[in-house]
C-alpha positions in Angstrom: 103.4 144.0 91.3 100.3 141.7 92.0 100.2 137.9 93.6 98.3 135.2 92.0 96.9 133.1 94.4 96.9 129.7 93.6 93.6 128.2 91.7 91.4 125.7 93.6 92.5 122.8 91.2 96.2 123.1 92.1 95.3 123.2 95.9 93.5 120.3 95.3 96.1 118.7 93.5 98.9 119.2 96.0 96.6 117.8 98.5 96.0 114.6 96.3 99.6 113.9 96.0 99.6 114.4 100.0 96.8 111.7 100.4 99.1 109.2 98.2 101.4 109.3 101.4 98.6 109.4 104.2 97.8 105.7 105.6 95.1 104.8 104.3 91.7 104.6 106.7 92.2 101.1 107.4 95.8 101.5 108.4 94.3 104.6 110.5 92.0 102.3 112.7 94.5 99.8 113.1 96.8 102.2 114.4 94.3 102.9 117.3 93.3 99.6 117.6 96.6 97.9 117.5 97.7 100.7 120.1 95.4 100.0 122.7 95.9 96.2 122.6 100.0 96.3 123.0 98.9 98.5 125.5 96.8 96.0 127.6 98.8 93.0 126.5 101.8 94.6 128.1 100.4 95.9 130.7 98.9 92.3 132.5 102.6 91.7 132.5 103.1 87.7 133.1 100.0 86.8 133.9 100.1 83.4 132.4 101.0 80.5 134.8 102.6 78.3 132.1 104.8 81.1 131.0 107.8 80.1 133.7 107.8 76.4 132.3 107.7 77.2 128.8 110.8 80.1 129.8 112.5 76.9 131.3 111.6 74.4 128.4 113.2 77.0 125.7 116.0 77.5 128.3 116.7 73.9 128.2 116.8 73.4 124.7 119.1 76.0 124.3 121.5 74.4 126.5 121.1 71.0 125.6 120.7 71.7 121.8 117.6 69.1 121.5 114.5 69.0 122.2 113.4 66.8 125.3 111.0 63.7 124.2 110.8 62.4 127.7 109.5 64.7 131.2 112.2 66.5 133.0 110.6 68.8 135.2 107.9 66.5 137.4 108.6 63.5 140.1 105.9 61.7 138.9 105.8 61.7 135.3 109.7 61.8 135.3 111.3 60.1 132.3 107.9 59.3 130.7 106.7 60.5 127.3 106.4 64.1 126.4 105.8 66.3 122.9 106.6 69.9 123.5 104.5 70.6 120.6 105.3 74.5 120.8 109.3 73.9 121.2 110.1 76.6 118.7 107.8 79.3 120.7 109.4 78.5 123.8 112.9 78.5 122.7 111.9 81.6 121.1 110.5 83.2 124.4 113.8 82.2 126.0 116.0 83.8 123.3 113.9 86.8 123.6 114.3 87.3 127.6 118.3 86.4 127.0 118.7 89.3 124.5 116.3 92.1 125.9 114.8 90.7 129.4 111.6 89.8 130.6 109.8 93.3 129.6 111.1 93.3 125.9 110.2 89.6 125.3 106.6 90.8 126.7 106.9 93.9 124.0 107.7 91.9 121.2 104.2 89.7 122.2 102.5 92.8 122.5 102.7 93.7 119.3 101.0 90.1 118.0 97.4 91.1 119.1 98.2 94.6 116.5 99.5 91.8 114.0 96.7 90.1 114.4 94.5 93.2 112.9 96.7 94.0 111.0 96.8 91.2 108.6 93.1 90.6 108.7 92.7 94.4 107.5 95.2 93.7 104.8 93.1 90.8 104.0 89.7 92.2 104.1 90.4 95.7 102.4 91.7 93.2 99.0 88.2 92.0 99.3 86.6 95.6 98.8 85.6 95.8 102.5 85.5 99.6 103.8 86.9 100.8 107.2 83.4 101.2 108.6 82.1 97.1 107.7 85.9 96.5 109.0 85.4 99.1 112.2 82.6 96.3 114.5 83.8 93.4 114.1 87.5 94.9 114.8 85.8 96.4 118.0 83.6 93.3 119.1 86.9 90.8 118.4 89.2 93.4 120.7 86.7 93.5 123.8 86.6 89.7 123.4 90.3 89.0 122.9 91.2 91.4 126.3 91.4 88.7 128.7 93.5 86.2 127.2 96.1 88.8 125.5 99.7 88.1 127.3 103.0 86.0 127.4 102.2 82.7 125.6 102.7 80.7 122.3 98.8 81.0 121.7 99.0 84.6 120.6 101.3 83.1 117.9 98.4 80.4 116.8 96.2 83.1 117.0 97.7 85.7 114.2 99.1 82.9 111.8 95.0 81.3 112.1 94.7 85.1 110.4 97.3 84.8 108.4 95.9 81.3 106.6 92.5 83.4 105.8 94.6 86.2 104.1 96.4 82.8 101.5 92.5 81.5 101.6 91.4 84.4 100.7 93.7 85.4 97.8 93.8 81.9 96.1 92.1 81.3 93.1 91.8 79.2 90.0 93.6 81.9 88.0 96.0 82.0 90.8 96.4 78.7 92.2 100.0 78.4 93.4 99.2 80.9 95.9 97.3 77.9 98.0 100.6 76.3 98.0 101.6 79.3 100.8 99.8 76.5 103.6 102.6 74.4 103.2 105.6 76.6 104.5 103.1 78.2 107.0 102.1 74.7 108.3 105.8 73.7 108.5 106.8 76.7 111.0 103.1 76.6 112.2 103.7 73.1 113.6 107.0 73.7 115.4 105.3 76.7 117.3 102.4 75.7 118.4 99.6 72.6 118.8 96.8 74.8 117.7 98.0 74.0 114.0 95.7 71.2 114.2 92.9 74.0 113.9 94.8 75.5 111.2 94.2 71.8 109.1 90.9 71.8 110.3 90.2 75.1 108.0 92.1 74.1 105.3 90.0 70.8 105.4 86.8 72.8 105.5 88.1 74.9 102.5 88.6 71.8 100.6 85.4 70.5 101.1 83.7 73.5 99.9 86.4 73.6 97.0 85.4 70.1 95.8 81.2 71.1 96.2 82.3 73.8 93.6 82.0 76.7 95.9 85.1 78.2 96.2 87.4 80.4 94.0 89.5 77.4 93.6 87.2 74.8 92.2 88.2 75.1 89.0 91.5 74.2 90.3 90.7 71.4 92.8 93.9 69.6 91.9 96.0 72.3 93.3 93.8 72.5 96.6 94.1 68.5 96.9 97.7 68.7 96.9 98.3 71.4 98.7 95.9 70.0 101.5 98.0 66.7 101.3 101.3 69.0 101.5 100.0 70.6 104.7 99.2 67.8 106.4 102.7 66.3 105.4 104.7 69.5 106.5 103.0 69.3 109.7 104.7 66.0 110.4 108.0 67.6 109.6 108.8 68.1 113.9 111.0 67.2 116.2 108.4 64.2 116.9 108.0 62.8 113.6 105.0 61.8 111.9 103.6 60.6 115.1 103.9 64.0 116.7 100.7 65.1 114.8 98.6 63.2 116.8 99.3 65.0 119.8 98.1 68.0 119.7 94.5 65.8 119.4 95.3 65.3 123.7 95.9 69.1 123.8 92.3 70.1 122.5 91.1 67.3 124.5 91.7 68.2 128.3 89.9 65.4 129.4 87.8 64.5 132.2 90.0 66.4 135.1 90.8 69.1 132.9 86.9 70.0 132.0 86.1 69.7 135.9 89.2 71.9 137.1 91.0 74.2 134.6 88.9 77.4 134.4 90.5 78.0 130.7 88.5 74.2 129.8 85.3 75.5 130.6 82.5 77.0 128.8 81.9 81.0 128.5 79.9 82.3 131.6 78.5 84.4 129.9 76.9 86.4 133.5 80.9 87.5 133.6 81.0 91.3 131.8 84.4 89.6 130.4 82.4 87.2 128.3 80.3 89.1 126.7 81.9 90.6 124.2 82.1 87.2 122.6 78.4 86.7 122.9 77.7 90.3 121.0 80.2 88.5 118.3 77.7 85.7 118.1 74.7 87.4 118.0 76.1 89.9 115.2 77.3 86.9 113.1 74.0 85.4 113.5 72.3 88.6 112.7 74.8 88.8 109.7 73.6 85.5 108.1 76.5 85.3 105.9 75.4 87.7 103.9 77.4 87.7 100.3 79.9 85.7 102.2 81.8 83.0 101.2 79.8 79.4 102.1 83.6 78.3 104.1 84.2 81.0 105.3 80.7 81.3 107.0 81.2 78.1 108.3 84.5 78.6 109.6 83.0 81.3 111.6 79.9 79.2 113.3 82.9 76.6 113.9 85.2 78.8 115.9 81.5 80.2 117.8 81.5 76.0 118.8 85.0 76.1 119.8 84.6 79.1 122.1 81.3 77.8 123.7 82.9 74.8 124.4 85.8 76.2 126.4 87.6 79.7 126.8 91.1 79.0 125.7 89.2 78.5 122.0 87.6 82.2 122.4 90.4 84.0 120.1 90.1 81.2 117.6 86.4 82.0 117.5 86.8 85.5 117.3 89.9 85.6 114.6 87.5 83.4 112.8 84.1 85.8 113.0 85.7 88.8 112.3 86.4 88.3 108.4 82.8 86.7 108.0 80.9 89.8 109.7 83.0 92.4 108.4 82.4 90.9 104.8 78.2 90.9 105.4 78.5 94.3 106.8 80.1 95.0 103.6 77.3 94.1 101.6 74.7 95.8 103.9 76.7 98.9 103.6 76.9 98.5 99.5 72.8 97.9 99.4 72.0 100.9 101.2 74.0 103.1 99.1 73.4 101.6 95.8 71.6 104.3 93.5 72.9 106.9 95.6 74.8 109.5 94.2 77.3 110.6 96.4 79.6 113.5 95.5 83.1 112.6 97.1 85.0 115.0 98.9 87.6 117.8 97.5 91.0 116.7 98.4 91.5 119.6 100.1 88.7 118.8 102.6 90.1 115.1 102.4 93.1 115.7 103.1 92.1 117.7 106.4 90.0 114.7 107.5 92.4 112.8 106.8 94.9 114.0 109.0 93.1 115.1 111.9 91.8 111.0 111.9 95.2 110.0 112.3 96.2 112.0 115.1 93.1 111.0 116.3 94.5 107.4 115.9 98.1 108.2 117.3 96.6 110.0 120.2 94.2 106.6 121.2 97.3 104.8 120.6 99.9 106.6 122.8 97.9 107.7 125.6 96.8 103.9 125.8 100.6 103.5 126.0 100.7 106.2 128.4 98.3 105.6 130.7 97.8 101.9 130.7 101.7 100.7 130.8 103.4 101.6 134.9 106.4 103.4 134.3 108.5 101.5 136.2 107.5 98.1 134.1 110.0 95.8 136.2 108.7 96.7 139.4 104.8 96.5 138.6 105.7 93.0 136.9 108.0 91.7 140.2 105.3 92.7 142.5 102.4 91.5 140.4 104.4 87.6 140.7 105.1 88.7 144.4 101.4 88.2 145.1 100.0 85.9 143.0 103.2 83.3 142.9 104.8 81.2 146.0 108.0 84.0 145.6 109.0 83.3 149.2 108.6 79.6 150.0 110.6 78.5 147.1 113.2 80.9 148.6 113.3 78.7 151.4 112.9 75.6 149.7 116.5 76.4 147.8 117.8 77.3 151.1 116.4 74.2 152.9 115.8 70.8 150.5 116.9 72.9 146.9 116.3 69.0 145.4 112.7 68.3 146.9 109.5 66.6 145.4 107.0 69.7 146.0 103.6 69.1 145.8 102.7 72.9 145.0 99.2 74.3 143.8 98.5 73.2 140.1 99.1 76.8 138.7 102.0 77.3 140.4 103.9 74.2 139.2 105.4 75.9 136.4 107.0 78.8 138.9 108.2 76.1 140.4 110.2 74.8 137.7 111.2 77.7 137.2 112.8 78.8 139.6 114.1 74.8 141.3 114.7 72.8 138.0 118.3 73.3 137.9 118.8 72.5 141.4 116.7 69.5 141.0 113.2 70.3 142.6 110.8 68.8 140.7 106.7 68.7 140.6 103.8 67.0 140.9 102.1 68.5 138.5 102.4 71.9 136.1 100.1 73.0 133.3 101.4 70.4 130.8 97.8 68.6 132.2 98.0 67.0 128.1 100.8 64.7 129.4 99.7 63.7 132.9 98.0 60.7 133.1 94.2 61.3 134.7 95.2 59.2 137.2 98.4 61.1 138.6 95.5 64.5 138.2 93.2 62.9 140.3 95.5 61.6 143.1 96.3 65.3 143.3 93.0 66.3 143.6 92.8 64.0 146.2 95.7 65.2 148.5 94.4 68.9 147.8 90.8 68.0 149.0 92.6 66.4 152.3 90.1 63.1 151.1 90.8 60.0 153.1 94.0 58.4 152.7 95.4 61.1 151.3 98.8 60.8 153.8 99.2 57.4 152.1 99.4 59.0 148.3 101.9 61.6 149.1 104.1 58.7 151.2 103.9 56.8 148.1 104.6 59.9 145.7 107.8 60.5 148.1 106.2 64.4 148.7 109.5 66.3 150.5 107.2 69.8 150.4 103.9 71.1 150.4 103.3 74.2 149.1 99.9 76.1 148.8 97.1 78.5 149.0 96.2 79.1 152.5 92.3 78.8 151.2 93.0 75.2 150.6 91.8 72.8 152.3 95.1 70.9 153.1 96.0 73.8 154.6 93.5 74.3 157.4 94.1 71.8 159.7 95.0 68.3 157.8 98.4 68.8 157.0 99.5 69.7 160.7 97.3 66.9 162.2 99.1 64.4 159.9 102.3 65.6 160.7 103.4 67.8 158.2 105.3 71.1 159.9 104.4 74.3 158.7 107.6 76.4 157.8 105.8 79.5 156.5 102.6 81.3 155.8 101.1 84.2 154.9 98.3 85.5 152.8 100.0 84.0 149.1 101.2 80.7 150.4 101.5 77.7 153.1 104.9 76.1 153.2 104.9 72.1 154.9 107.8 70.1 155.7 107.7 66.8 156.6 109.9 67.8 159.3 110.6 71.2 161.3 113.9 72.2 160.2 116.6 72.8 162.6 117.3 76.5 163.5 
């Protein structure tokens, strides 16, 4: 009895139908890419400051069933005017540490910076670019976004500014309902986060181009008009009202104290190896010259690169913007070199093998990041990492001693603070809501920090029960004991001062 073996064509054919279930290239790099970014994002833990006031902000909407218009958290903004203009995030973050704890609500954000890709892969790949034209700027916009991945509403701003280039990008004339997607995006976009106010900024530069005739919707500029008009409408649908959008305007203005003292205000230094990944960005979209790129979307990109340069926290808006705009150019490079080439494609055979060995390539990036970036013991490398860089023990004895005191605390430890004395009825001087302080209150704490003359006067006028501190800071070396204050505690975190020496 003899054995056919099977012909080259039906091997090839059973390895076509196996491709058809593969992920495609672009799905491949995302899967390393997205990998290694969950992996970092989860691994900082809770590194940002203002993550313990916006846990208490959502906490406090869930229990009051409202959102607060007024300050509830300082002494000396108490019962003024407030917008929590990213309510929804926040109540959202507190949901999400009530159901799975601190370390899943910081999972589910990891997985935003992956989004992020994700969607602007989906995006790209419908605009015929290839995984290598995608593969650069993916690289260049993940270096860059490493040092502001972590615990905060941003990320959210971040993957739906992505999202809005996908609708951009897929509405046309012959399409033109599909620009109407801005509305419902702009209505949950508004509730989550200030940064919408970028998001109308790109739609406005869309329209522009849209009425100059250069965009796949000029021939159905009435649609882009209205659906401009119904994003800016929708954005006014918040807890605020209609005068809520103009507050996000004071967000992406810090003002004067901000600029001088917030490190996330300030320009890129770009002598810092964490900053340059941004400035290879720039320099490739400037080498990239929009090439075969849509005129807004080019634009868009050199707008984001003036957002970034002007301060850090507008970095990952740059970058989200760049990446589309260089990966598109590339595109086109990639398609001029090759033209009047004939390339013979590969057997599915030998595709297929590529194929798959690519993708455990891609799983392997992505779990060993997994593997070797995230501590096993997550809890305990996130409760020491607070330990040292938060005031854990002098608000311990704070609840024991004056659980209701006005603490004047270090400006990025306000929001531990709240945190953590709130519901006892601490309160702050300040936190990182520096939007809704006036610049007066910012300065005055400036002042008491610096130990300037007369400081002793503002924090008898404040009513200041506490002090609580670096033990860098000036205050802390000598001023505060000559003027009376009695330290309770120190060590290498934190100074604690009370007016007074409590009893023993």
């Amino acid at each position: 009895m003899t054995t056919t073996r099977p012909s080259g064509d039906s091997r090839n054919d059973r390895a076509a139908g196996w491709l058809r279930w593969l992920p495609s290239p672009i799905v491949i790099l995302t899967i390393a890419l997205g990998g290694v970014m969950f992996a970092l994002t989860v691994t900082k833990g809770v590194q940002d400051p203002d993550y313990f006031w916006h846990l208490t902000t959502g906490k406090l909407i869930a229990e009051t069933g409202r959102v607060p218009s007024a300050d509830p958290f300082s002494f000396t903004w108490f019962g003024q005017p407030w917008t929590p203009h990213e309510w929804l995030s926040e109540l959202m973050i507190f949901r999400l540490v009530e159901a799975v704890g601190r370390i899943g609500a910081l999972l589910v954000f990891g997985l935003f910076p992956p989004a992020i890709f994700g969607v602007l892969a989906a995006a790209l790949t419908r605009q015929g670019a290839r995984v290598l034209a995608i593969g650069l700027p993916f690289a260049l916009g993940a270096f860059a976004l490493i040092p502001y991945v972590t615990l905060r509403p941003q990320a959210i701003s971040w993957l739906l500014i992505a999202v809005l280039l996908w609708i951009l990008l897929e509405a046309t004339a012959d399409h033109p309902r599909r620009f109407l997607l801005v509305v419902p995006l702009f209505v949950l976009w508004a509730n989550l986060h200030g940064l919408y106010v970028v998001g109308l900024g790109v739609v406005g530069v869309y329209l522009l181009f849209t009425l100059a005739g250069h965009t796949l919707m000029s021939r159905a500029r009435g649609w882009a008009i209205g659906g401009t008009l119904a994003a800016v409408g929708a954005s006014m649908l918040t807890p605020a009202g209609p005068i809520g959008i103009l507050y996000p305007l004071r967000y992406i203005e810090p003002g004067d104290w901000g600029l001088a003292n917030i490190q996330e205000w300030q320009s890129p230094n770009f002598h810092e190896p964490a900053h340059l990944a941004f400035l290879a960005l720039i320099v490739a979209v400037g080498l990239n010259a929009g090439r075969r790129t849509p005129g807004w979307l080019v634009a868009l990109s050199w707008i984001g690169v003036g957002l970034g340069l002007l301060a850090l926290r507008n970095v990952p808006v740059g970058v989200v913007l760049c990446m589309p705009t260089l990966a598109m150019g590339l595109e086109a490079r990639l398609r001029n070199r090759v033209a009047g080439r004939e390339r013979r494609p590969l057997a599915p055979s030998r595709a297929l093998g590529r194929r798959v060995m690519e993708l455990i390539a891609a799983v392997a990036i992505a779990v060993g990041s997994i593997a070797v970036l995230v501590p096993r013991d997550m809890k305990a490398a996130i409760d020491t990492d607070i330990a040292e860089r938060f005031p854990m023990i002098g608000v311990d004895k704070l609840l024991e001693l004056t659980p209701d005191a006005k603490v004047f605390a270090e400006y990025g430890w306000g929001g531990y603070v709240i945190a953590r004395m709130h519901e006892a009825g601490g309160r702050v001087f300040v936190d990182g809501r520096n939007d809704m302080y006036s610049q007066q209150i910012l300065k005055d704490y400036t002042s008491i920090l610096s130990a300037d003359a007369g400081w002793p006067t503002l924090t008898d006028n404040y009513g200041v029960d506490a002090l609580l501190l670096r033990p860098e800071t000036t205050l802390t070396r000598g001023p505060a004991s000559s003027a009376g204050w009695c330290e309770v505690y120190r060590d290498k975190v934190e100074v604690l001062y009370l007016p007074a020496c409590p009893a023993n």
